[in-house]
N, C-alpha and C positions, 0 to 999 in steps of 0.2 A: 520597293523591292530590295530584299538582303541580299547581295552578292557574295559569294565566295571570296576571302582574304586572299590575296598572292601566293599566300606558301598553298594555300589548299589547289588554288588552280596550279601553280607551278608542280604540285605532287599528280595532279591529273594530266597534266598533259605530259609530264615523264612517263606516267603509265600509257596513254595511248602512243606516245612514241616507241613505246615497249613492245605495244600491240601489233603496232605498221611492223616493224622487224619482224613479230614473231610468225604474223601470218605469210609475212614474206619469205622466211626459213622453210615453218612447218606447210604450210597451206602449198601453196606455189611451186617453190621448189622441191622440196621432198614429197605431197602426196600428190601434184600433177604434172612434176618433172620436170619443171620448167626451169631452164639455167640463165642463173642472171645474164646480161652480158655487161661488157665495160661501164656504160654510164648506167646500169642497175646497181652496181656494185657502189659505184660514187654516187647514189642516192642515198641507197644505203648506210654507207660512212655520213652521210648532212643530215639524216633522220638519227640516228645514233649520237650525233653531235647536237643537234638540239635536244634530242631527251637527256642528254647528261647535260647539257644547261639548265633545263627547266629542272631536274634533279635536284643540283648544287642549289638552283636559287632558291628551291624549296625547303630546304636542309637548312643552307644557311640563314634564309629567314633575315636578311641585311633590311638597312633603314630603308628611308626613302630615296638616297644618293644612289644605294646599293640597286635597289631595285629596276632603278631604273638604266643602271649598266648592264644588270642582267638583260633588260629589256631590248636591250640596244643590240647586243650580243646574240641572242638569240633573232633575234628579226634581222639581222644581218647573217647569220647563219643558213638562217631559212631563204633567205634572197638568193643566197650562192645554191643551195641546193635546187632553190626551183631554177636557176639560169640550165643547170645539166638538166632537167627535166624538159624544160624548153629545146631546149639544144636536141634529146633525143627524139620530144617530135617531128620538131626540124628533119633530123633524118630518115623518119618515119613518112615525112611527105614527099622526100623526091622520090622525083622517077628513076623506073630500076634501073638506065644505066650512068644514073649521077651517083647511086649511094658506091659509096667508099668500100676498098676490099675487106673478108671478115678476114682477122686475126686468131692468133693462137689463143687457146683458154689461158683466164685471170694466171692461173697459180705455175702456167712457165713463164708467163712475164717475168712473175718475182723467183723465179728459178734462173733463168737465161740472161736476164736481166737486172742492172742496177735496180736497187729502189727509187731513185727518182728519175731513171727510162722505164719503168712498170710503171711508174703513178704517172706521169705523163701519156703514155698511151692510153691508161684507164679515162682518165679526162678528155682527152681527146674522140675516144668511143672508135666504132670502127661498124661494118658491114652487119654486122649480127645483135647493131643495136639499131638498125632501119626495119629487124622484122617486127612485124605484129603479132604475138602470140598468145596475146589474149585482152579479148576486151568484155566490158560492162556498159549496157546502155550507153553503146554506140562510142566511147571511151575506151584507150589503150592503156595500160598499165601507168607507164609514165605521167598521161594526164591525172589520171587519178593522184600520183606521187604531187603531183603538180597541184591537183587543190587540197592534199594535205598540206604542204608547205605555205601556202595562200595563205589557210586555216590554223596553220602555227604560226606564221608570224602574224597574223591580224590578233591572235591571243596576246603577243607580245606588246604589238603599237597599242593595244587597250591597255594593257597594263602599264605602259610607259606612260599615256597621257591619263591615265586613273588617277585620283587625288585620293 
């Protein structure tokens, strides 16, 4: 069985990282209105960061040393973004009067707020990321984020132990 070279899978999985963003914009937000909250926002930003990994490694097309920093990189990337996606089930599972108060929307953070006490409270998440606002075959948003990220770094570890 032929597999797909590195750069071809590293240019595919930049496009579905493309994807996850766009239906997350288009789809979600803009045609069913749904506002990211804190840790959507910081999946967001780690899906965005591994599609311009997987980009770069695909563009640059590096040897075998290269490839597998990309590899490394990227699967580490992916790890931190599914921790926030973990994290917001996590908040998604307590009871209502453990979850934490909601906060002001993303953009008076970075209004009201230094950049690194806005990027701080985004990480940290807040009240309005314990709702459920929509799920798929009994799955919430996040999980979902959650076996993308699964699915992007398992491309990665194949790719790192590929010969």
């Amino acid at each position: 069985m032929n597999l797909p070279d590195n750069r071809t899978i590293n240019l595919l999985m930049a496009t579905a990282c493309a994807g996850l963003i766009g239906i997350a914009v288009f789809y979600f937000q803009n045609h069913l209105g749904l506002e990211p909250c804190y840790l959507c926002i910081t999946q967001r930003v780690f899906i965005i960061a591994v599609g311009v990994l997987f980009l770069i490694a695909g563009l640059h097309n590096p040897g075998a040393r290269g490839k597998k920093i990309y590899a490394i990189l990227v699967a580490a990337t992916a790890s931190a973004g599914a921790f926030f996606s973990i994290k917001q089930l996590w908040l998604q599972s307590l009871p209502e009067d453990k979850v934490p108060a909601c906060g002001p929307p993303a953009d008076y953070l970075f209004e009201a707020f230094s950049v690194s006490e806005a990027i701080s409270m985004l990480l940290r998440g807040d009240g309005n990321c314990a709702e459920v606002q929509w799920q798929l075959l009994g799955l919430s948003m996040p999980a979902w984020v959650l076996v993308s990220f699964i699915g992007l770094g398992a491309v990665a570890i194949f790719q790192l132990l590929r010969k």
